[in-house]
PDB file of N, CA, C, O and CB in Angstrom:
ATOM      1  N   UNK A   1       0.849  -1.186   0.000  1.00  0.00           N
ATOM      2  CA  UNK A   1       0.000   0.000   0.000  1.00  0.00           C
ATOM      3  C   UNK A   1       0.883   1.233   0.000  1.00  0.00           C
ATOM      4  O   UNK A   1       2.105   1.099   0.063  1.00  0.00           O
ATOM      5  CB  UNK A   1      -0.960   0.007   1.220  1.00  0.00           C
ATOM      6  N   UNK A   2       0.320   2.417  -0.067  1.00  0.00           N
ATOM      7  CA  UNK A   2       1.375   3.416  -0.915  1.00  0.00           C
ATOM      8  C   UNK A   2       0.441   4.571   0.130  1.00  0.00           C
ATOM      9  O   UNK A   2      -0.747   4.325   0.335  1.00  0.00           O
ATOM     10  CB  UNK A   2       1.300   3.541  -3.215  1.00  0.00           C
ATOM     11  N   UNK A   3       0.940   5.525   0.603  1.00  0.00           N
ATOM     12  CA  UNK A   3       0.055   6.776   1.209  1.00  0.00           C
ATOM     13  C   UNK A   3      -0.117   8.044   0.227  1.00  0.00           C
ATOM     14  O   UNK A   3       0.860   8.498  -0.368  1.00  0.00           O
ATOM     15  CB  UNK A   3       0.809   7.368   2.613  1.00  0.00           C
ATOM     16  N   UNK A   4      -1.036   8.436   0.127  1.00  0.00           N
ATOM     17  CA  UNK A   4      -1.376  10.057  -0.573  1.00  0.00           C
ATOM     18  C   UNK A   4      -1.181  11.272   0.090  1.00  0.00           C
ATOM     19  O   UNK A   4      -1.341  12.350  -0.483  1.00  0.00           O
ATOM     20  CB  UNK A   4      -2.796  10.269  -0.905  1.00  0.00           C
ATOM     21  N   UNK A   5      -0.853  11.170   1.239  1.00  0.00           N
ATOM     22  CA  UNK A   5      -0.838  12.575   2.435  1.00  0.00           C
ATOM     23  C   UNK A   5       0.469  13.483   1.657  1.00  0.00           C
ATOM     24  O   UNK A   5       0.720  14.579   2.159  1.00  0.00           O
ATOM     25  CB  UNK A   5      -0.265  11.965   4.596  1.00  0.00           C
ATOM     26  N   UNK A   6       1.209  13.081   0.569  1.00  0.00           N
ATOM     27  CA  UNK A   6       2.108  13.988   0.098  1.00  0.00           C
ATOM     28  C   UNK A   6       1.085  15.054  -0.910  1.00  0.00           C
ATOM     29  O   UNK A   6       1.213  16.272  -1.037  1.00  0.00           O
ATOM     30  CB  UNK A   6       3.413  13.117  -0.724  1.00  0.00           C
ATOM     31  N   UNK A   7      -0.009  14.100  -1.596  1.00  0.00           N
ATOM     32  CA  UNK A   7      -0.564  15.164  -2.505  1.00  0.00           C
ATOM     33  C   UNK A   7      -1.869  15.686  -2.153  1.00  0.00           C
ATOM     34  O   UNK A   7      -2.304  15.316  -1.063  1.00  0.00           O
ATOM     35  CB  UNK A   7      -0.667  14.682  -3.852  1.00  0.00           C
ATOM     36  N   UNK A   8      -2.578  16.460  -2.840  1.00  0.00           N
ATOM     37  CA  UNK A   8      -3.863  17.268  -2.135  1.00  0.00           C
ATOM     38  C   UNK A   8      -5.325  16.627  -3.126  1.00  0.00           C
ATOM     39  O   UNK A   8      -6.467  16.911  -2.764  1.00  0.00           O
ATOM     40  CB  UNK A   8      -3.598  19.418  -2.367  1.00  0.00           C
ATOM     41  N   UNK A   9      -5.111  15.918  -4.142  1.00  0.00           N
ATOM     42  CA  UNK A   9      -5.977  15.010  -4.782  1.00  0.00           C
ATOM     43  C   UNK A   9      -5.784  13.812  -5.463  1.00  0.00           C
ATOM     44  O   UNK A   9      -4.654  13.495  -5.835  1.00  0.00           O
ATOM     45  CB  UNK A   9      -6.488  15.558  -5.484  1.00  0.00           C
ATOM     46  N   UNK A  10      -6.702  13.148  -5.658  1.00  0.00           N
ATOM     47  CA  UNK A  10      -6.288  11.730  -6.496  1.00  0.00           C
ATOM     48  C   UNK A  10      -7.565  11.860  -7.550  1.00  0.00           C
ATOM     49  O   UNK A  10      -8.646  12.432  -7.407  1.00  0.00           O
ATOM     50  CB  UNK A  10      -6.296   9.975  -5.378  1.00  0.00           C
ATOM     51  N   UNK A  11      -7.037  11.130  -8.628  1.00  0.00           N
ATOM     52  CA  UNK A  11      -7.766  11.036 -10.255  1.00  0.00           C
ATOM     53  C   UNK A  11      -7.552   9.546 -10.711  1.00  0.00           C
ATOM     54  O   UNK A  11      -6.482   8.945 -10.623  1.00  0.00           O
ATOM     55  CB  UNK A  11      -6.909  12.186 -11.578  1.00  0.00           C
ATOM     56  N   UNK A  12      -8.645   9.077 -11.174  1.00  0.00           N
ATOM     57  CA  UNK A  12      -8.048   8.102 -11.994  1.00  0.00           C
ATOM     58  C   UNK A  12      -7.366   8.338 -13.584  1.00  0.00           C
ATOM     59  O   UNK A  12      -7.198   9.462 -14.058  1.00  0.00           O
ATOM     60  CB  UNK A  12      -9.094   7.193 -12.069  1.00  0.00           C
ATOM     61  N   UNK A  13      -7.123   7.453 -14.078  1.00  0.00           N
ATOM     62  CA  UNK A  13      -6.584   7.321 -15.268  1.00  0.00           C
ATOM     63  C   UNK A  13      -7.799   7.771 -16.222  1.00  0.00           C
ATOM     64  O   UNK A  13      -7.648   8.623 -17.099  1.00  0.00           O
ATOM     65  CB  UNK A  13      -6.006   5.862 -15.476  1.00  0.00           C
ATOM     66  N   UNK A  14      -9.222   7.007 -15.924  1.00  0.00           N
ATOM     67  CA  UNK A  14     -10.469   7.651 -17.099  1.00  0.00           C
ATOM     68  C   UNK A  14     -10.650   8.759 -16.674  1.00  0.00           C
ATOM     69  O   UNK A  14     -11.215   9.496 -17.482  1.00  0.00           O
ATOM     70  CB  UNK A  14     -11.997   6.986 -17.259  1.00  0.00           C
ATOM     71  N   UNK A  15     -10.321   9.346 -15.407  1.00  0.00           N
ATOM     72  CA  UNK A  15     -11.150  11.252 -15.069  1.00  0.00           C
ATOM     73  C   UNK A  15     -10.244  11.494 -16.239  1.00  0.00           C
ATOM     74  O   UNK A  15     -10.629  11.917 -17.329  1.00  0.00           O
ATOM     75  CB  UNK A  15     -10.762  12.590 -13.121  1.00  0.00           C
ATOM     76  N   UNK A  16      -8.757  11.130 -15.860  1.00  0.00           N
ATOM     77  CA  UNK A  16      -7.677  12.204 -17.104  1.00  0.00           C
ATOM     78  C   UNK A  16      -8.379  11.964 -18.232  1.00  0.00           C
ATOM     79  O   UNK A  16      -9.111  12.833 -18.706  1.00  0.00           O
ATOM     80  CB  UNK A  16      -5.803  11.725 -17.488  1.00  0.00           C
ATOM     81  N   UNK A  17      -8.267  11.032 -18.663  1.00  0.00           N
ATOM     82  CA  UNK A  17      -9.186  11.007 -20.237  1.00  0.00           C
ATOM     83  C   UNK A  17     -10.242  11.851 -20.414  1.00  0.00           C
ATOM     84  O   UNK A  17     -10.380  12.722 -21.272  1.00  0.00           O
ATOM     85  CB  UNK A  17      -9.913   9.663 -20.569  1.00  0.00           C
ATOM     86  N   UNK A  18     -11.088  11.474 -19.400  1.00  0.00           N
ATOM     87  CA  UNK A  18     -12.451  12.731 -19.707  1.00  0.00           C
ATOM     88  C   UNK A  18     -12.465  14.008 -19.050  1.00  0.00           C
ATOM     89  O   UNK A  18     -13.322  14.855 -19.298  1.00  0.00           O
ATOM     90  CB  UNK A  18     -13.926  12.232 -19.234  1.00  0.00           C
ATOM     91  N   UNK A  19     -11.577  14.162 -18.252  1.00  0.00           N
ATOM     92  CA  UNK A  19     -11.304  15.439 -17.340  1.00  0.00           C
ATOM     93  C   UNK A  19     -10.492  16.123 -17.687  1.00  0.00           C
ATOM     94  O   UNK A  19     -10.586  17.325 -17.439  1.00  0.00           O
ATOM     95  CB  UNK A  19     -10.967  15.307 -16.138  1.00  0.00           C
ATOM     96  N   UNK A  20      -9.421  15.623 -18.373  1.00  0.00           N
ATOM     97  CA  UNK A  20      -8.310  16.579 -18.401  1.00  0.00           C
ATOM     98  C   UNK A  20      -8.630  17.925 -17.911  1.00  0.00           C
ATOM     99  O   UNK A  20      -8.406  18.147 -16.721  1.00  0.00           O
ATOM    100  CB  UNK A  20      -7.801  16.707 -19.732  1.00  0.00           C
ATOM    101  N   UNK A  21      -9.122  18.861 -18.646  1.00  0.00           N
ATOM    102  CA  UNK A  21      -8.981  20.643 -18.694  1.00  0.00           C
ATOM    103  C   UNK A  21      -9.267  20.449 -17.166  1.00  0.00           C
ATOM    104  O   UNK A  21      -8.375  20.856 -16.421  1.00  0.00           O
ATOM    105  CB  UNK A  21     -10.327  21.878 -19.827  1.00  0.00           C
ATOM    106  N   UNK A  22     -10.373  19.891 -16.586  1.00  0.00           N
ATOM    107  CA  UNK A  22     -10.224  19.936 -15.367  1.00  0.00           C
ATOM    108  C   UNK A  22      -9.446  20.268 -13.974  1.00  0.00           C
ATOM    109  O   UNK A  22      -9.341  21.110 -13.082  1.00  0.00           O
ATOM    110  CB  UNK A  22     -10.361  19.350 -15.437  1.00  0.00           C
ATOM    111  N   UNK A  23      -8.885  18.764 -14.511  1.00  0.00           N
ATOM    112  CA  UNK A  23      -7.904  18.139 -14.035  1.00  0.00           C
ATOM    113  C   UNK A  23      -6.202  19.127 -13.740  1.00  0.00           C
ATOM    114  O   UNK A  23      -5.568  19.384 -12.717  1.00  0.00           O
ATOM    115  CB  UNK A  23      -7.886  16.946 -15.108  1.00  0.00           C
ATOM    116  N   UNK A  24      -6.028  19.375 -14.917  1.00  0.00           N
ATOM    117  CA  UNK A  24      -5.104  20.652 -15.147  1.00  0.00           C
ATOM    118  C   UNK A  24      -5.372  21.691 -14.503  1.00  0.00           C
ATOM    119  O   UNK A  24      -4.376  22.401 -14.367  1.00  0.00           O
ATOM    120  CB  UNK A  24      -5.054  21.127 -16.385  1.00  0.00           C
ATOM    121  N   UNK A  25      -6.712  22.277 -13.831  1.00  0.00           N
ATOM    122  CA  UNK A  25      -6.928  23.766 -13.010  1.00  0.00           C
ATOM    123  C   UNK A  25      -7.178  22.972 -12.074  1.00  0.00           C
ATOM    124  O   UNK A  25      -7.493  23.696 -11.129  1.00  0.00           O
ATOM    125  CB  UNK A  25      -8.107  25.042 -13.366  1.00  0.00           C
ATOM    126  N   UNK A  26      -7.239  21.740 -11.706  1.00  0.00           N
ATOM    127  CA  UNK A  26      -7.283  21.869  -9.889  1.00  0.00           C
ATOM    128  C   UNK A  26      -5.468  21.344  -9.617  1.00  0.00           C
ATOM    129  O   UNK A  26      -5.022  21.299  -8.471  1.00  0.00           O
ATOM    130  CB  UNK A  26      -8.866  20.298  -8.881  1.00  0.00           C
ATOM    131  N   UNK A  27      -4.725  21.039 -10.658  1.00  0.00           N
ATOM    132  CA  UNK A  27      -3.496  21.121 -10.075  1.00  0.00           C
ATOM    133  C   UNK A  27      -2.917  22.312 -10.392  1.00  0.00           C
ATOM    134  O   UNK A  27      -1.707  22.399 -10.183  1.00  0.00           O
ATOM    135  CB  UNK A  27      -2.691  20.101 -10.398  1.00  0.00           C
ATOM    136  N   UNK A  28      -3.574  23.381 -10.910  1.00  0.00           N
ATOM    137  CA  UNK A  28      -3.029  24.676 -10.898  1.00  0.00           C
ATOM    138  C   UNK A  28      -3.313  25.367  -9.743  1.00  0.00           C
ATOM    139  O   UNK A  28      -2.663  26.352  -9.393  1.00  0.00           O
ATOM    140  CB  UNK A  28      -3.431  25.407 -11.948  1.00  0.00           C
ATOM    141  N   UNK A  29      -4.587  24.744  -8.902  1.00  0.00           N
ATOM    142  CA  UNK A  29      -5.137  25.674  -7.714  1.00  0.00           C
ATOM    143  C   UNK A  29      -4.359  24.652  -6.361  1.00  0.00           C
ATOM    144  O   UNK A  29      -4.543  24.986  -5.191  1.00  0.00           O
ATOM    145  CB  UNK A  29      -7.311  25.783  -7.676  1.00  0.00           C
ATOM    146  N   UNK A  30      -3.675  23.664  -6.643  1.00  0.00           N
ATOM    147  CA  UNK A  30      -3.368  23.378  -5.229  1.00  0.00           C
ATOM    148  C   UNK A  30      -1.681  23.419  -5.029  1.00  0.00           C
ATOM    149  O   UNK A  30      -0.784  23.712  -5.820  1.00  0.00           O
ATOM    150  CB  UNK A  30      -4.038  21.838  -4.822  1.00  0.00           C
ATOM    151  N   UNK A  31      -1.667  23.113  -4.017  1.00  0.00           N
ATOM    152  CA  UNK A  31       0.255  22.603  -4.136  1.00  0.00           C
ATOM    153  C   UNK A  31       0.484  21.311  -4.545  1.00  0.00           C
ATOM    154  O   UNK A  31       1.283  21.204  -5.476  1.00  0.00           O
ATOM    155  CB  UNK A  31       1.191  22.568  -2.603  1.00  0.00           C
ATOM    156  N   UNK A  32       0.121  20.547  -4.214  1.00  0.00           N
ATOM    157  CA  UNK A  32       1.168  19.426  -3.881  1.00  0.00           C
ATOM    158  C   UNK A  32       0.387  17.755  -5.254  1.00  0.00           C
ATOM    159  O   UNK A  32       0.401  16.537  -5.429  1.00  0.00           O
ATOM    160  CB  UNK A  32       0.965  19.005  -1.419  1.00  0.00           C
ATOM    161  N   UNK A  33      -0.114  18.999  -5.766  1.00  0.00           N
ATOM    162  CA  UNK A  33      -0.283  18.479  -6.828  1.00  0.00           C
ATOM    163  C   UNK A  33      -1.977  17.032  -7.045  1.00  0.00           C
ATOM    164  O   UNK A  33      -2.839  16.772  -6.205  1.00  0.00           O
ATOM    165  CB  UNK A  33       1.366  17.940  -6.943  1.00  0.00           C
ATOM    166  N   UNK A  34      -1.806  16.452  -8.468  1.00  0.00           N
ATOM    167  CA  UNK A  34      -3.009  15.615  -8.265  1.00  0.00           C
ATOM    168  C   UNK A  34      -2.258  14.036  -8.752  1.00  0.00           C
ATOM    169  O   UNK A  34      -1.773  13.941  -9.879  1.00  0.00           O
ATOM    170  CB  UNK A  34      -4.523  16.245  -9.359  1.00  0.00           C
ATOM    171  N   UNK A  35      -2.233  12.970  -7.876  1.00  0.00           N
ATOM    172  CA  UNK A  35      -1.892  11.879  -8.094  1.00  0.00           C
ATOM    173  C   UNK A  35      -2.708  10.751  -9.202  1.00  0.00           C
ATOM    174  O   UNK A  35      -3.860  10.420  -8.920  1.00  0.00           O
ATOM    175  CB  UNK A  35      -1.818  11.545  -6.876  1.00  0.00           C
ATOM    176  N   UNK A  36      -2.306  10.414  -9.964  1.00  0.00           N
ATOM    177  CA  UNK A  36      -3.032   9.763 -11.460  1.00  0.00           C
ATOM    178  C   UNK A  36      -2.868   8.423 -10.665  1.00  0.00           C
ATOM    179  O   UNK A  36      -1.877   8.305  -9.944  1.00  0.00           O
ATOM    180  CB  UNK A  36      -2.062   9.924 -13.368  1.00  0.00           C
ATOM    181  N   UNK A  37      -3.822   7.362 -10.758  1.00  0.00           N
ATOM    182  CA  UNK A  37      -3.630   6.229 -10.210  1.00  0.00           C
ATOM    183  C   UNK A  37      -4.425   5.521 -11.702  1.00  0.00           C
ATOM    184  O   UNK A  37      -5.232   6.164 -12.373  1.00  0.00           O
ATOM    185  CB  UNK A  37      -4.301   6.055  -8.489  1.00  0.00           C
ATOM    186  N   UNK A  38      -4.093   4.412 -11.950  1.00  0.00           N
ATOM    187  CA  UNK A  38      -4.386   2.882 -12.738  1.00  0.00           C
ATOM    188  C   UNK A  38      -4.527   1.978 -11.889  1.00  0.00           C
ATOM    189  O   UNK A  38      -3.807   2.058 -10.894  1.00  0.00           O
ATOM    190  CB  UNK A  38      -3.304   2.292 -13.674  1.00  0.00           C
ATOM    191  N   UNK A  39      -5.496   0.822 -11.993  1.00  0.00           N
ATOM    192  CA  UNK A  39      -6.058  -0.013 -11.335  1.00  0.00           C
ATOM    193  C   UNK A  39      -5.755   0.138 -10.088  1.00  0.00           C
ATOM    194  O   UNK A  39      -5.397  -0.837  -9.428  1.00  0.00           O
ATOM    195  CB  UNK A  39      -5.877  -1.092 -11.734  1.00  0.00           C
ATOM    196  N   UNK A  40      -5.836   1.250  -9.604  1.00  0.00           N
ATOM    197  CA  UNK A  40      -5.385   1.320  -7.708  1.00  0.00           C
ATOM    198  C   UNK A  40      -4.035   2.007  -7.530  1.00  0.00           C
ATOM    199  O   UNK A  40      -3.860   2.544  -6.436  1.00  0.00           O
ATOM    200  CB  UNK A  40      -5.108  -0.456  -6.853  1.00  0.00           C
ATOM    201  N   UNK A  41      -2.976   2.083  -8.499  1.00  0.00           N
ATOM    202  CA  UNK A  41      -1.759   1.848  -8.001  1.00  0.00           C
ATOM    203  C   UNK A  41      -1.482   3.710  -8.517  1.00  0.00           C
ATOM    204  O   UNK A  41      -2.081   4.328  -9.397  1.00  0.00           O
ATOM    205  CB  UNK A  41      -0.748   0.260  -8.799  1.00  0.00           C
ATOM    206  N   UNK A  42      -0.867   3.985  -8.005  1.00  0.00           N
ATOM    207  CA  UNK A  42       0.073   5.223  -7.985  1.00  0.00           C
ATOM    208  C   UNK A  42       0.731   5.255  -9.432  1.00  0.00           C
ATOM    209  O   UNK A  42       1.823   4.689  -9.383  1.00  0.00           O
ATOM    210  CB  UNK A  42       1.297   5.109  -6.733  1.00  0.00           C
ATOM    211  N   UNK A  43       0.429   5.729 -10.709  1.00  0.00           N
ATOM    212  CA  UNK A  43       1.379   5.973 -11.689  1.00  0.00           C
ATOM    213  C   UNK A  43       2.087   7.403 -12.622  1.00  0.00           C
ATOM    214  O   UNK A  43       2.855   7.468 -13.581  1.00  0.00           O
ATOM    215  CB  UNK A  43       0.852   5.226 -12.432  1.00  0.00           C
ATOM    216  N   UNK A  44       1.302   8.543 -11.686  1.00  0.00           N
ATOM    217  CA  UNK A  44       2.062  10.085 -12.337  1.00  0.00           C
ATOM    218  C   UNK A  44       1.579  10.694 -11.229  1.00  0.00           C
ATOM    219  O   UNK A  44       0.868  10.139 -10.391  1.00  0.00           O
ATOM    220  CB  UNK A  44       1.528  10.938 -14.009  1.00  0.00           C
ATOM    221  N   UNK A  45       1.949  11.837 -11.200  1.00  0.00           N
ATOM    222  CA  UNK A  45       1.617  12.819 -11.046  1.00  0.00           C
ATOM    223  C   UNK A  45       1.697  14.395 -11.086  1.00  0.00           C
ATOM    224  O   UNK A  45       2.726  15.036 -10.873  1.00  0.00           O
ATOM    225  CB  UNK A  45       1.550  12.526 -10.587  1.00  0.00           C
ATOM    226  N   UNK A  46       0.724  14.812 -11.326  1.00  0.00           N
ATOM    227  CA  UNK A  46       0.061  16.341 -12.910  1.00  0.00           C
ATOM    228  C   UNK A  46       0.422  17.434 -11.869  1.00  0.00           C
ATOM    229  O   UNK A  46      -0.507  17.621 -11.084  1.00  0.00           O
ATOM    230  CB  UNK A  46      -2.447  16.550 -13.630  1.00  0.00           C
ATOM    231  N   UNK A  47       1.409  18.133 -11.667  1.00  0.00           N
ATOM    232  CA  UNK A  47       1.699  19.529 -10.921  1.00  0.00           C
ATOM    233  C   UNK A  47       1.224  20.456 -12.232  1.00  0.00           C
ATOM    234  O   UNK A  47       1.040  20.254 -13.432  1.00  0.00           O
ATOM    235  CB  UNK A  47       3.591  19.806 -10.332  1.00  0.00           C
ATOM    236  N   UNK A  48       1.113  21.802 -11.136  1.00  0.00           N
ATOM    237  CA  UNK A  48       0.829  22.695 -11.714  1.00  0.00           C
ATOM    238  C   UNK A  48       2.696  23.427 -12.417  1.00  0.00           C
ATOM    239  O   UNK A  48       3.730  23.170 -11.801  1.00  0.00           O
ATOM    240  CB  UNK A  48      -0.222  23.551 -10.569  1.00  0.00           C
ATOM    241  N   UNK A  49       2.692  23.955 -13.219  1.00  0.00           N
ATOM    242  CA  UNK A  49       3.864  24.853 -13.429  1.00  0.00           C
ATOM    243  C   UNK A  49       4.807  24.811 -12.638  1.00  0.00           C
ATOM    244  O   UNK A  49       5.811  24.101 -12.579  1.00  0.00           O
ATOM    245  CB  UNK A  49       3.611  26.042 -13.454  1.00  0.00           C
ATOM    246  N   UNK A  50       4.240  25.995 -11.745  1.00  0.00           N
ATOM    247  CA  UNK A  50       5.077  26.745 -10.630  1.00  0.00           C
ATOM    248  C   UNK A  50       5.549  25.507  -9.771  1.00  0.00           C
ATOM    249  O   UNK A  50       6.727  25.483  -9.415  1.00  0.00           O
ATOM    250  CB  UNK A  50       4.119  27.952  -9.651  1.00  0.00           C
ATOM    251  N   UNK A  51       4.820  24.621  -9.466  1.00  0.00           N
ATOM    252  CA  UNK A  51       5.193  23.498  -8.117  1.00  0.00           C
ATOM    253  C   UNK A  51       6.675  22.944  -9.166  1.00  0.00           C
ATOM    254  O   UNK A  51       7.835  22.837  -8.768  1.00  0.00           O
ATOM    255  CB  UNK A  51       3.483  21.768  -7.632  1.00  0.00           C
ATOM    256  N   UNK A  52       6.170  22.680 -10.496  1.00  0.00           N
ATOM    257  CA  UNK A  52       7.320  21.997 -11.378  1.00  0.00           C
ATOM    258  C   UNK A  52       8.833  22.795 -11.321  1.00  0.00           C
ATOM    259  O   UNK A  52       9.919  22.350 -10.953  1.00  0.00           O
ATOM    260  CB  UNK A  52       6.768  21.993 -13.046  1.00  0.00           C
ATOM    261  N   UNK A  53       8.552  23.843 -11.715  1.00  0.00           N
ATOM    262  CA  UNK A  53       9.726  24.543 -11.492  1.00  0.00           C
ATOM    263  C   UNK A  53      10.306  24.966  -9.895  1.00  0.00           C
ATOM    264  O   UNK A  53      11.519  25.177  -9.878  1.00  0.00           O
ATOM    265  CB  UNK A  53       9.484  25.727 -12.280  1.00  0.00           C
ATOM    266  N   UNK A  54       9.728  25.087  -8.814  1.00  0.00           N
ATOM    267  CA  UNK A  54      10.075  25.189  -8.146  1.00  0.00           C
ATOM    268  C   UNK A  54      10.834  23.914  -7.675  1.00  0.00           C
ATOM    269  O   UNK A  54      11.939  24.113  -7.171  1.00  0.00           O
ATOM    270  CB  UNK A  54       9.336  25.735  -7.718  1.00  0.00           C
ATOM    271  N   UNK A  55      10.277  22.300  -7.797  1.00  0.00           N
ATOM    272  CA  UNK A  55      11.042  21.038  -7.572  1.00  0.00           C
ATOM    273  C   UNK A  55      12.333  21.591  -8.683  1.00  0.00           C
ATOM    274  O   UNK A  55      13.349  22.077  -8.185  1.00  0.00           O
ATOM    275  CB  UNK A  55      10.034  19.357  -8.038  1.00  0.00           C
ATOM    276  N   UNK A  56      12.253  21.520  -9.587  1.00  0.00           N
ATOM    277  CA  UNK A  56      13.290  21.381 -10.808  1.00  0.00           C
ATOM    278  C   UNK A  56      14.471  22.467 -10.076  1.00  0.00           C
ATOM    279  O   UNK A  56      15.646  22.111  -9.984  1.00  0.00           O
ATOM    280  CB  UNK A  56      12.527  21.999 -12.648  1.00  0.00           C
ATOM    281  N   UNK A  57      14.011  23.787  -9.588  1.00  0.00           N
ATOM    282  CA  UNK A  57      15.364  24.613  -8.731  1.00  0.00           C
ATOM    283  C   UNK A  57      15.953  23.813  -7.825  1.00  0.00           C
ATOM    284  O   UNK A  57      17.168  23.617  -7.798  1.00  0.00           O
ATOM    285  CB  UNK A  57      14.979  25.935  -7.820  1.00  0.00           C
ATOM    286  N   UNK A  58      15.013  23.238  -6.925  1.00  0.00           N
ATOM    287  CA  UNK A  58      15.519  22.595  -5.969  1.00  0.00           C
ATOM    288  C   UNK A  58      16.784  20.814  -6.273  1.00  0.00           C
ATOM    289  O   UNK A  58      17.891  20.456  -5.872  1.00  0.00           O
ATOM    290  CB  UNK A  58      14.015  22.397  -5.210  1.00  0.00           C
ATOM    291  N   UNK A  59      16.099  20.451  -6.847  1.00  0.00           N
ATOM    292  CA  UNK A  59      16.449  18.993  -7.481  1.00  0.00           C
ATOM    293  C   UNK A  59      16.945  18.902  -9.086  1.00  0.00           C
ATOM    294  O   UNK A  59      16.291  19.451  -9.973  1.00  0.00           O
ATOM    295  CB  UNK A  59      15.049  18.069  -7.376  1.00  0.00           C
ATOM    296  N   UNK A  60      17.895  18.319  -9.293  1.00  0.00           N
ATOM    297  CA  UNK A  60      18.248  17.818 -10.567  1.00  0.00           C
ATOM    298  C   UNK A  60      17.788  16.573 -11.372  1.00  0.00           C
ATOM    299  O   UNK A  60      18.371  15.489 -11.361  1.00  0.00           O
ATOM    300  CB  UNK A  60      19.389  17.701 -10.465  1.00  0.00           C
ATOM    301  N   UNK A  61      16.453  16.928 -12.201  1.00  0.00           N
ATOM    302  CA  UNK A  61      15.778  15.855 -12.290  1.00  0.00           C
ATOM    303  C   UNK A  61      16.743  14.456 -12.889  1.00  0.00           C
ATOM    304  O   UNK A  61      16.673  13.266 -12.582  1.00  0.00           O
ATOM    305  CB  UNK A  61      14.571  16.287 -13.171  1.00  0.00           C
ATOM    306  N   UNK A  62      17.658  15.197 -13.878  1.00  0.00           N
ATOM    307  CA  UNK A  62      18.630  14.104 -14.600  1.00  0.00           C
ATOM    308  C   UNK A  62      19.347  13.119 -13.646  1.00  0.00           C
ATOM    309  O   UNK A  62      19.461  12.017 -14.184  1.00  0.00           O
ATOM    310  CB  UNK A  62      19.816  14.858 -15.426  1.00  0.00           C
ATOM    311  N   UNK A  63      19.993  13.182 -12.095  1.00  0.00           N
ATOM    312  CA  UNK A  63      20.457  12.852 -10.996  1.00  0.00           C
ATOM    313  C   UNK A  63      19.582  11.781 -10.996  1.00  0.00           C
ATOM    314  O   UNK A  63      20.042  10.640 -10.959  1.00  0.00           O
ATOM    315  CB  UNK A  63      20.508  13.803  -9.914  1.00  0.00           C
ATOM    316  N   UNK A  64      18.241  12.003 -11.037  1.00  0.00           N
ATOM    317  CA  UNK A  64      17.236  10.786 -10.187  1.00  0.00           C
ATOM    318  C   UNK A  64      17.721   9.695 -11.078  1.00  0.00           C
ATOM    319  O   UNK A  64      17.314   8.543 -10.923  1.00  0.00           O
ATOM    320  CB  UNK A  64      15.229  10.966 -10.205  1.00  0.00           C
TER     321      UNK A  64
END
């Protein structure tokens, strides 16, 4: 089992399909972003911009 308390929503894989535009302004309105899950499991997750660039100052994504 995997915890969500890092992000501020969860989506499935069909909301993205049919939600997208949605989907995209509620990770523009929160921080910590919206977690994409497939059959249950944890597989992206959709930040807004600013959260992106602010990780990317902090962290060197190429490193990971």
């Amino acid at each position: 089992m995997y915890t969500t308390e890092s992000v501020d929503a969860v989506a499935t894989i069909t909301e993205l399909r049919s939600d997208t535009a949605d989907l995209i302004d509620r990770a523009q309105a929160i921080r910590n972003g919206v977690l994409i899950q497939k059959n249950n499991e944890p597989r992206a997750v959709l930040l807004s911009w600013d959260a992106y660039r602010a990780i990317t100052e902090e962290v060197n994504l190429e490193e990971l």
